[in-house]
FIGUVO-556995 format. One line per field, with one value per residue (C-alpha): residue number from 1; z, x, y. Coordinates in pm, 1 decimal. Example, Ala and Ser with C-alpha at 12.3 -4.5 7.8 and 13.67 -1.06 7.14 Angstrom:
<nodes>
num 1 2
c3 780.0 714.0
c1 1230.0 1367.0
c2 -450.0 -106.0
</nodes>
This chain:
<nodes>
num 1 2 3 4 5 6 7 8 9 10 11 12 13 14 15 16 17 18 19 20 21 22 23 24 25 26 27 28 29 30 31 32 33 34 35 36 37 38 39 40 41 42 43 44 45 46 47 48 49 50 51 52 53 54 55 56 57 58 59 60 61 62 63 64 65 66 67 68 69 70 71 72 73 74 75 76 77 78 79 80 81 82 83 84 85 86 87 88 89 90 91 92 93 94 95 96 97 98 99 100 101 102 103 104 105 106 107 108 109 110 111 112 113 114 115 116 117 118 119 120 121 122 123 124 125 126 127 128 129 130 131 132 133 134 135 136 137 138 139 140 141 142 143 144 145 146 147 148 149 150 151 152 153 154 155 156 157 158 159 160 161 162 163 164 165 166 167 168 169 170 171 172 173 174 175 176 177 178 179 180 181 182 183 184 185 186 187 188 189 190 191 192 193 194 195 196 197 198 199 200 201 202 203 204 205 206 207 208 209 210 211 212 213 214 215 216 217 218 219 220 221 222 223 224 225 226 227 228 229 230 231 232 233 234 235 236 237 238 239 240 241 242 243 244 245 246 247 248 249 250 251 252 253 254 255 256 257 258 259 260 261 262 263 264 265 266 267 268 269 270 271 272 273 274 275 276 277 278 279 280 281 282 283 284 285 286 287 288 289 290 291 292 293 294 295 296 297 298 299 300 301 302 303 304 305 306 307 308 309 310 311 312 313 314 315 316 317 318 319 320 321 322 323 324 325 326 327 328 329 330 331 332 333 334 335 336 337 338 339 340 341 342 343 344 345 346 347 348 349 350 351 352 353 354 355 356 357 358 359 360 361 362 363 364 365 366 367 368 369 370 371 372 373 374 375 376 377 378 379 380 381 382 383 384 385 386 387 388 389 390 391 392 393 394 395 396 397 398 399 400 401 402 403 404 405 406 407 408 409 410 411 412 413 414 415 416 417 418 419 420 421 422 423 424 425 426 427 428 429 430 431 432 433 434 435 436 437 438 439
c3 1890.5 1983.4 2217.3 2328.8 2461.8 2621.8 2854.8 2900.5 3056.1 3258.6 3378.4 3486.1 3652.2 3842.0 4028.1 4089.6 4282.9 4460.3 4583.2 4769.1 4932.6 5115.9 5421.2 5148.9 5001.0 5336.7 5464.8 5176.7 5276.0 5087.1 5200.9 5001.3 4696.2 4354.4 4120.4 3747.0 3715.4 3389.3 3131.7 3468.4 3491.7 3055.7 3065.6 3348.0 3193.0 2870.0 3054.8 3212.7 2919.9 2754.6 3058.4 3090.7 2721.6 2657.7 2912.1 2835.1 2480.3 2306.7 2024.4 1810.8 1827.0 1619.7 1412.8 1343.4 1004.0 808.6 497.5 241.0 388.3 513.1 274.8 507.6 760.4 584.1 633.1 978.5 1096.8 844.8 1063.7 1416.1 1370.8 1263.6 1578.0 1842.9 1709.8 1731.1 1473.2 1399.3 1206.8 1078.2 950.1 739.5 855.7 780.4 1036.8 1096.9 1152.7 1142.3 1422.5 1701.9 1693.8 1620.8 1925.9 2186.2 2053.9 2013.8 2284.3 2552.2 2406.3 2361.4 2025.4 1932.1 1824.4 2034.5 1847.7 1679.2 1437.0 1530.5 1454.9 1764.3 1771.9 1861.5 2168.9 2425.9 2405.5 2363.1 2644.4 2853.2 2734.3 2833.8 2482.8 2438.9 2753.5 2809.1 2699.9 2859.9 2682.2 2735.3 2608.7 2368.4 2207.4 2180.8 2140.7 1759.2 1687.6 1628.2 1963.0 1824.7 1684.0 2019.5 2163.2 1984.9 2134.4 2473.4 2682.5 3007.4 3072.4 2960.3 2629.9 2454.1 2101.1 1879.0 1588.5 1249.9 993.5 961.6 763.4 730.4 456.5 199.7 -76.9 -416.4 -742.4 -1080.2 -1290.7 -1611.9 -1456.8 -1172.7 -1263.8 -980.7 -618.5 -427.5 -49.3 45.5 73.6 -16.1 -343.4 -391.7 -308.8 -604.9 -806.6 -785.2 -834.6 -1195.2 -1257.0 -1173.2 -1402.6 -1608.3 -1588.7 -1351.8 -994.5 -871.6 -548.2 -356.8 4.8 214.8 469.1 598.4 699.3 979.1 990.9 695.9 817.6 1178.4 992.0 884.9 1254.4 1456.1 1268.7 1361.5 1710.1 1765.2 1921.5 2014.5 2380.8 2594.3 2879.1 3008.3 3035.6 2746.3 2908.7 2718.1 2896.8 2766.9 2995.6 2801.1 2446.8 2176.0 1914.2 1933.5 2058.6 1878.7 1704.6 1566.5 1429.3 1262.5 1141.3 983.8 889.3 643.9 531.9 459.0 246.7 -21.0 4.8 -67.9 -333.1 -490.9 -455.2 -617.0 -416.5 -459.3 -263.8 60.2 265.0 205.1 -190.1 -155.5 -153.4 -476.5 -665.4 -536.9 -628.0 -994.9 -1058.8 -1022.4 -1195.9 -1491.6 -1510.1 -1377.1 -1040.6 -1012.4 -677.7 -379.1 -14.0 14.8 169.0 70.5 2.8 -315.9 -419.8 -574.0 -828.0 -959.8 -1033.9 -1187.4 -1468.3 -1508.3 -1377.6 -1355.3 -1043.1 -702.4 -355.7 -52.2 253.1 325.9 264.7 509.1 586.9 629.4 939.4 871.1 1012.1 874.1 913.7 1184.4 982.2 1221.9 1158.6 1210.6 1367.1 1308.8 1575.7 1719.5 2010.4 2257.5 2329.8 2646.4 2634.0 2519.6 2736.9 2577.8 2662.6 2713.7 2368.9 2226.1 2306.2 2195.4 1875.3 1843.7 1895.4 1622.6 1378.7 1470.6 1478.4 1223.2 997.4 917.1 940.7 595.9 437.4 538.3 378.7 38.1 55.1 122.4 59.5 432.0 590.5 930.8 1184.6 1240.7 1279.8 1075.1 800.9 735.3 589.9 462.6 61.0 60.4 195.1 140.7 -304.2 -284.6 -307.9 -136.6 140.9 204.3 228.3 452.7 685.2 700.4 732.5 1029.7 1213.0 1170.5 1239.6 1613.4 1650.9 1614.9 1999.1 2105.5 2426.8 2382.7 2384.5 2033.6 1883.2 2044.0 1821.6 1479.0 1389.3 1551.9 1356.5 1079.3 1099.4 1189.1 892.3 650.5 794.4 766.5 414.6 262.8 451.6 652.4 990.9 1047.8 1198.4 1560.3 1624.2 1456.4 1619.5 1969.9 1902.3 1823.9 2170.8 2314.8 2186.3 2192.4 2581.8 2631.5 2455.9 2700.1 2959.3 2925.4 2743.3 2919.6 3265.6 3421.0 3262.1
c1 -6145.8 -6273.6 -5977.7 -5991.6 -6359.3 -6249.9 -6017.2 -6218.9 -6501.9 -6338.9 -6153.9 -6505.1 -6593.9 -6238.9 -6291.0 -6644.4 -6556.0 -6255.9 -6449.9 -6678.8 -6380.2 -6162.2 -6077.0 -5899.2 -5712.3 -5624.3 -5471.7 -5239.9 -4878.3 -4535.8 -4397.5 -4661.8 -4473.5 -4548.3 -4664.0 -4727.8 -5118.1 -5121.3 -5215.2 -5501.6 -5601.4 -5705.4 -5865.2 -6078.4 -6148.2 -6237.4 -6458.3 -6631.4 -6630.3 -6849.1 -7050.0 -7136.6 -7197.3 -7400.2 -7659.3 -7879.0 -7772.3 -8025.7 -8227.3 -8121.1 -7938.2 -8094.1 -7874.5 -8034.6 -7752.6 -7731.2 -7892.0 -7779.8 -7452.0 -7586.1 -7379.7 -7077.9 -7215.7 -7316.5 -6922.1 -6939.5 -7277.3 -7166.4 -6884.1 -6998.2 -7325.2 -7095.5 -6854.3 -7131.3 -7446.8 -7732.1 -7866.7 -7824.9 -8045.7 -7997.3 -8225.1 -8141.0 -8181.1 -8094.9 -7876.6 -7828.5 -8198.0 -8411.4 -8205.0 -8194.4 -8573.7 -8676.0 -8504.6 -8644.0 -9014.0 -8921.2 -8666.9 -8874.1 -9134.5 -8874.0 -8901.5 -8567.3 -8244.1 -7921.8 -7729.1 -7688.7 -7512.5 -7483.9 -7278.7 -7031.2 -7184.1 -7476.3 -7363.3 -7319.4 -7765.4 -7827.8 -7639.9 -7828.6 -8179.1 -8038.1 -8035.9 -7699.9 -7471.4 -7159.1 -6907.7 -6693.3 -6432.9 -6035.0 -5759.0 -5613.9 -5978.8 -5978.8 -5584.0 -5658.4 -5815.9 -5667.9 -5661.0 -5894.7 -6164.0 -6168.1 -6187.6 -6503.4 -6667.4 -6603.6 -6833.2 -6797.4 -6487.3 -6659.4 -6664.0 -6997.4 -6906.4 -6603.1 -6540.6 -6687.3 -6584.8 -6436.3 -6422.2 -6281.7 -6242.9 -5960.4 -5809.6 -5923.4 -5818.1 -5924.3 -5638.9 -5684.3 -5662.0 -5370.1 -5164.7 -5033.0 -5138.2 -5006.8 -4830.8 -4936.1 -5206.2 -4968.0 -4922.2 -5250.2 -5364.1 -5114.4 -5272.6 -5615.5 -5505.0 -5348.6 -5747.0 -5879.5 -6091.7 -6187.0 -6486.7 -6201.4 -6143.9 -5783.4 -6003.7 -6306.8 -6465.5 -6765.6 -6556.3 -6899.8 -7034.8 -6826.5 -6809.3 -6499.5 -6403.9 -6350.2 -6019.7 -5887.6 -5968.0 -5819.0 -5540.0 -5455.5 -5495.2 -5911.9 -6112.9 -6433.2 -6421.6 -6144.7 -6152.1 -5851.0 -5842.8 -6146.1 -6388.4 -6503.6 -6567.1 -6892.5 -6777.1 -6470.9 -6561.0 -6254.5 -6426.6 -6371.7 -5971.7 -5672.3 -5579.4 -5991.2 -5963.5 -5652.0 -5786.2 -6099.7 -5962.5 -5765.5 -6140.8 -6248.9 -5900.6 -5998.6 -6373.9 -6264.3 -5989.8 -6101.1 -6420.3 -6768.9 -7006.5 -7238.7 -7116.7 -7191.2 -7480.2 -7749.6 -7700.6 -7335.9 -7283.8 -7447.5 -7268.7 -6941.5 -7035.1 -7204.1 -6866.4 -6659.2 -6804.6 -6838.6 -6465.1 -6455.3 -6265.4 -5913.5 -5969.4 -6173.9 -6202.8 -6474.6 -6528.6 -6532.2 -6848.3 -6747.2 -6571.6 -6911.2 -7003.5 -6676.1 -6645.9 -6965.5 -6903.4 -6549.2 -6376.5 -5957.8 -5880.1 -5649.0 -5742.7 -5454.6 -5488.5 -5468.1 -5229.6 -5039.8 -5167.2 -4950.1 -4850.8 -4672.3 -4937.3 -5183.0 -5577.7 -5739.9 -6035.6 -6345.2 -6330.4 -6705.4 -6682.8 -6954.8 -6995.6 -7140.0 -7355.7 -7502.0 -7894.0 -7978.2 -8277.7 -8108.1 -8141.4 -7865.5 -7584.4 -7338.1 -7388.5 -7426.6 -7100.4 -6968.2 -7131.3 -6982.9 -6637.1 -6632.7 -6785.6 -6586.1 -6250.4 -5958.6 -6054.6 -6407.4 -6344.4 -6131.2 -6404.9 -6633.1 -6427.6 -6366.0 -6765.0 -6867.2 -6555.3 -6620.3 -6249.5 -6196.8 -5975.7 -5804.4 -5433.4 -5284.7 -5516.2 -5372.1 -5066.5 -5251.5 -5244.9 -5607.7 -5606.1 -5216.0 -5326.7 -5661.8 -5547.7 -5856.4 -5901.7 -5517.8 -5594.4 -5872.6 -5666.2 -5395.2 -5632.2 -5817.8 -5399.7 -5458.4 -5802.3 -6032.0 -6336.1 -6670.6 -6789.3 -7052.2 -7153.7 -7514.4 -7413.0 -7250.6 -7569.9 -7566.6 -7250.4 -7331.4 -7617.7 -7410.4 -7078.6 -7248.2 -7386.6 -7030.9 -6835.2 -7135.5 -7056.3 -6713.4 -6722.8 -6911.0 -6756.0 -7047.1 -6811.4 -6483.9 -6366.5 -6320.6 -6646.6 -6839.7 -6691.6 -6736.0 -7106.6 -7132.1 -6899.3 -7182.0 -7487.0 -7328.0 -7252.8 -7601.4 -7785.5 -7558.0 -7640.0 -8020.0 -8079.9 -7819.1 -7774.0 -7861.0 -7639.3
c2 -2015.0 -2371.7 -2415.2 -2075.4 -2119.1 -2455.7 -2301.3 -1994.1 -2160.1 -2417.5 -2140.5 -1996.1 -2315.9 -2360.3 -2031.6 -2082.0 -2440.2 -2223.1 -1995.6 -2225.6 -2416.7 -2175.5 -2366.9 -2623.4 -2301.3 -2181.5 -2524.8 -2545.6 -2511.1 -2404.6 -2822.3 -2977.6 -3144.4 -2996.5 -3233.7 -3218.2 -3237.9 -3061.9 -3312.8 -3376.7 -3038.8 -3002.5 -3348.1 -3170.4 -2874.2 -3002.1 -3226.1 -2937.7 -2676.7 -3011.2 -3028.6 -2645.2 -2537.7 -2804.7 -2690.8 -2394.4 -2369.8 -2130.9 -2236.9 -2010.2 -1675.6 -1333.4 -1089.7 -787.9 -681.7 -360.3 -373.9 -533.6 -631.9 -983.2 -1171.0 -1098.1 -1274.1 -1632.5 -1749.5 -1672.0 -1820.6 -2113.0 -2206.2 -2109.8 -2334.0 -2633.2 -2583.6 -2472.1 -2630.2 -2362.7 -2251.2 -1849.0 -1627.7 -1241.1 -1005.4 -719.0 -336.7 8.0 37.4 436.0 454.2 172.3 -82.1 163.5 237.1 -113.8 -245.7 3.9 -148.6 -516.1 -556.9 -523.2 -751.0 -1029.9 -1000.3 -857.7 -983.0 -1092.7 -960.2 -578.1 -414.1 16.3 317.7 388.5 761.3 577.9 410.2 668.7 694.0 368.3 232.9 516.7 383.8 34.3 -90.1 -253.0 -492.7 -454.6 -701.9 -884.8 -1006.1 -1090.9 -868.1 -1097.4 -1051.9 -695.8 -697.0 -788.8 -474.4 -53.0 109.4 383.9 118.9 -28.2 350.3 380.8 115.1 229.6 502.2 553.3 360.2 24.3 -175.9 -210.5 -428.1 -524.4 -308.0 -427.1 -183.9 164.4 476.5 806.8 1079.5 1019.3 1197.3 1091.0 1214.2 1201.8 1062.1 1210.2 1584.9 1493.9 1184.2 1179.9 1291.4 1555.4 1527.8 1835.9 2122.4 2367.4 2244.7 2182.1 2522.7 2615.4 2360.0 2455.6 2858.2 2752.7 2588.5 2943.8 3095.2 2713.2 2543.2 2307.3 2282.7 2131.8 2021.7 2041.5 1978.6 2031.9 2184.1 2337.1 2016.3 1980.6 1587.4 1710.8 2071.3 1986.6 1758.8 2100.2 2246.4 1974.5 1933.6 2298.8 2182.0 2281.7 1975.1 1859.2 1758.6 1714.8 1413.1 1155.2 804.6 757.2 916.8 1235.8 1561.0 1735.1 2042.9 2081.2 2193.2 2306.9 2414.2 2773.0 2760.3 2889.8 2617.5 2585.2 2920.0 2879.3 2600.8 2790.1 3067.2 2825.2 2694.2 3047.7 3099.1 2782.2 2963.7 3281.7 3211.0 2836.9 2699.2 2749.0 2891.0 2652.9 2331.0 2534.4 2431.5 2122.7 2069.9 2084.3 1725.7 1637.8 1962.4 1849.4 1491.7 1579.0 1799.2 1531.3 1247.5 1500.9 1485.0 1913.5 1831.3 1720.2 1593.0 1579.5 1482.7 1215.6 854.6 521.1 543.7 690.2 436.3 211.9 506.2 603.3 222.7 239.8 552.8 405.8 692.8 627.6 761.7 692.9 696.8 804.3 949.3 1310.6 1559.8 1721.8 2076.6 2430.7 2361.7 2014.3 1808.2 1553.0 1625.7 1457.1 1300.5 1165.4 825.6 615.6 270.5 1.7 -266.7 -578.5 -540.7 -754.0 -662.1 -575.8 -782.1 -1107.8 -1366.5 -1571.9 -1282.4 -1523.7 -1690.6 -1406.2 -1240.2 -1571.4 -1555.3 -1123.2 -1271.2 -1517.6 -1281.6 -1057.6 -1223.3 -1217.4 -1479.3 -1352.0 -970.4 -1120.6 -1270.1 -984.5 -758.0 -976.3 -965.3 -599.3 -401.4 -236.9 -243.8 -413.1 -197.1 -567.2 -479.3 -795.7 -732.8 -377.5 -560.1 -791.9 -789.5 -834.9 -468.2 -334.5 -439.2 -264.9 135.7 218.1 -3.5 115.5 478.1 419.7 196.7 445.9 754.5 586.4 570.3 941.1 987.6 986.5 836.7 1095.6 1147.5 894.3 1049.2 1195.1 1559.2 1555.1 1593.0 1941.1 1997.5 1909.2 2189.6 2532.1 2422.4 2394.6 2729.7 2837.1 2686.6 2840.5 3182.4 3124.3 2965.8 3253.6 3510.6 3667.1 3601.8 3611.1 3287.7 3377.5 3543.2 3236.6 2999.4 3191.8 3249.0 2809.0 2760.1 2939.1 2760.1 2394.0 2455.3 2624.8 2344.8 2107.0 2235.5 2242.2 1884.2 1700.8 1829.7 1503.8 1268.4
</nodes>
């Protein structure tokens, strides 16, 4: 990284002094003899990298963490305070809620942090309330990470932070009732029919939330919005194509035929949860998350990534991204993006991960056997190949509430598929239209 930064700079500096001699540039001529001024040329820019980082070095630089997750940071500040020399302090937050509205008072005032921690589906409105910079970073920085982590933090055709952690839904099953997972929803479907009539489910899924049922959907071929090149198109909405309600009328089947009626709607979490840490459920689609209480009661179970659906293919889980952001309101930027790269780099995404179990999307460290021995952290890796990032333009918070009311209908069998999903087409692109017209 050191070395890195050296030539980086200097670089900066070389083209800076180019550009304000051009008459020198222009005079040069194919006859002039080429001679070897390399071992020259590093002496200089080492010189100048010296020279340049040593002026306006901030006094210290601000973290603003998620909560309690701050002990995968000390590593990291350890070792860039010893090779930079300033000093950096973090600060704890919930970061779903509490970092997003805390910066919007305090940045402004000067008061905030350089440095953020957010969500990716939180980017797309924070960059339009001028909240986060963009970054400005070389490819063989962002070549480290998955091309979908890097996809998240990207809106608008520009990159807003390096990916920190990520998760997606994964299969998890309860070795004492399935010894040994299934490979595919078929045969779990006859699974869970053999359960019938127990106190026992072979599986369950709140597949009327639709952060999990829109897996089922897309993997039938529905989607959320369409767009090319990474930039998401709020005017083309798939929610209510063929390949959606193919996708839900496969939902309303495991309704209908397997589960309980009472994991649909708000307390459907915790039922689904409660079932299977009393040993009822054979299996269930959950996220790593989970992991901390089943560890906790003891439970023997096994963690892989989906199985493949009906129609051959996998489900297309959402998969969340956190990142590191620079604040708008920093006026260290350039540090600060220094101090998002090292954080974020190879070497401490490892010792992040050994401290808070969060998984990196750091390509190398998929193989490594710090993830490929932990069962979990290997599902969730694998999943997130198979998975797309949740929308972060602002408009996906139209989505959430109407599919919801869709997948409800669906689940208990008050609408048939198609007409439910038509009547949450309708309302998403209404609600579009009239909250977000101007962006």
């Amino acid at each position: 990284m050191k070395n890195w930064l050296l030539l980086t700079i200097a670089m900066l500096v070389i083209g800076v002094l180019a550009a304000c001699a051009p008459e020198r540039e222009e005079s040069a001529t194919a006859e002039e003899p080429e001679t070897d001024t390399t071992e020259e040329t590093e002496t200089n820019e080492t010189e100048k990298k010296e020279e340049v980082t040593e002026a306006d070095k901030p006094e210290k630089l601000v973290v603003w963490e998620d909560k309690d997750k701050g002990i995968g940071l000390d590593a990291a500040i350890a070792s860039f305070e010893e090779e930079f020399g300033i000093p950096v302090e973090y600060r704890e937050m919930d970061m779903a809620t509490e970092i997003r509205e805390q910066l919007r008072l305090d940045g402004p005032t000067g008061q905030g942090p350089d440095v953020v921690t957010l969500p990716h589906d939180q980017i797309g409105q924070v960059v339009i309330e001028g909240l986060i910079a963009p970054l400005e970073v070389e490819e063989t920085v962002t070549g480290i990470y998955t091309e979908s982590s890097i996809a998240a933090q990207t809106y608008d055709g520009k990159l807003y932070g390096l990916p920190k952690a990520t998760e997606t839904p994964v299969f998890i099953y309860n070795k004492e009732l399935m010894p040994e997972p299934v490979a595919t929803f078929d045969e779990l479907f006859k699974f869970s029919k053999e359960m019938a009539g127990t106190d026992q489910y072979g599986f369950l899924a709140l597949w009327d939330n639709f952060y999990f049922g829109n897996s089922i959907m897309q993997g039938h071929g529905g989607y959320v919005f369409g767009g090319e090149d990474g930039v998401q198109d709020s005017q083309d909405i798939g929610v209510n194509n063929e390949g959606a309600v193919e996708g839900a009328a496969y939902i309303q089947q495991w309704y209908e035929e397997i589960f309980p009626s009472g994991i649909i709607g708000e307390s459907g979490g915790s039922a689904k949860d409660g079932l299977f840490q009393e040993g009822k459920v054979a299996s269930v689609m959950d996220g790593p998350w989970a992991f901390q209480g089943l560890n906790e009661i003891g439970m023997d179970y096994g963690v892989t990534p989906l199985p493949t659906l009906p129609n051959g293919e996998y489900p297309i889980t959402f998969m969340g991204v956190k990142g590191w952001h620079v604040s708008n309101f920093s006026q260290n930027k350039e540090w600060a993006t220094i101090l998002v790269e090292w954080i974020a780099n190879e070497e401490n995404a490892k010792i992040r991960f050994e401290e808070t179990k969060e998984i990196p999307p750091v390509k190398t460290l998929i193989d490594d056997p710090i993830i490929a021995e932990d069962e979990g952290a290997q599902a969730v890796a694998i999943q997130s190949e198979r998975a797309i990032p949740m929308p972060n333009i602002p408009e996906m918070a139209e989505v959430w509430e109407p599919m919801a009311q869709a997948l409800q209908l669906i689940a208990t069998g008050d609408s048939e598929p198609q007409e439910a999903l038509e009547e949450a087409h309708s309302t998403i692109s209404s609600q579009i239209e009239l909250n977000h017209s101007g962006n």
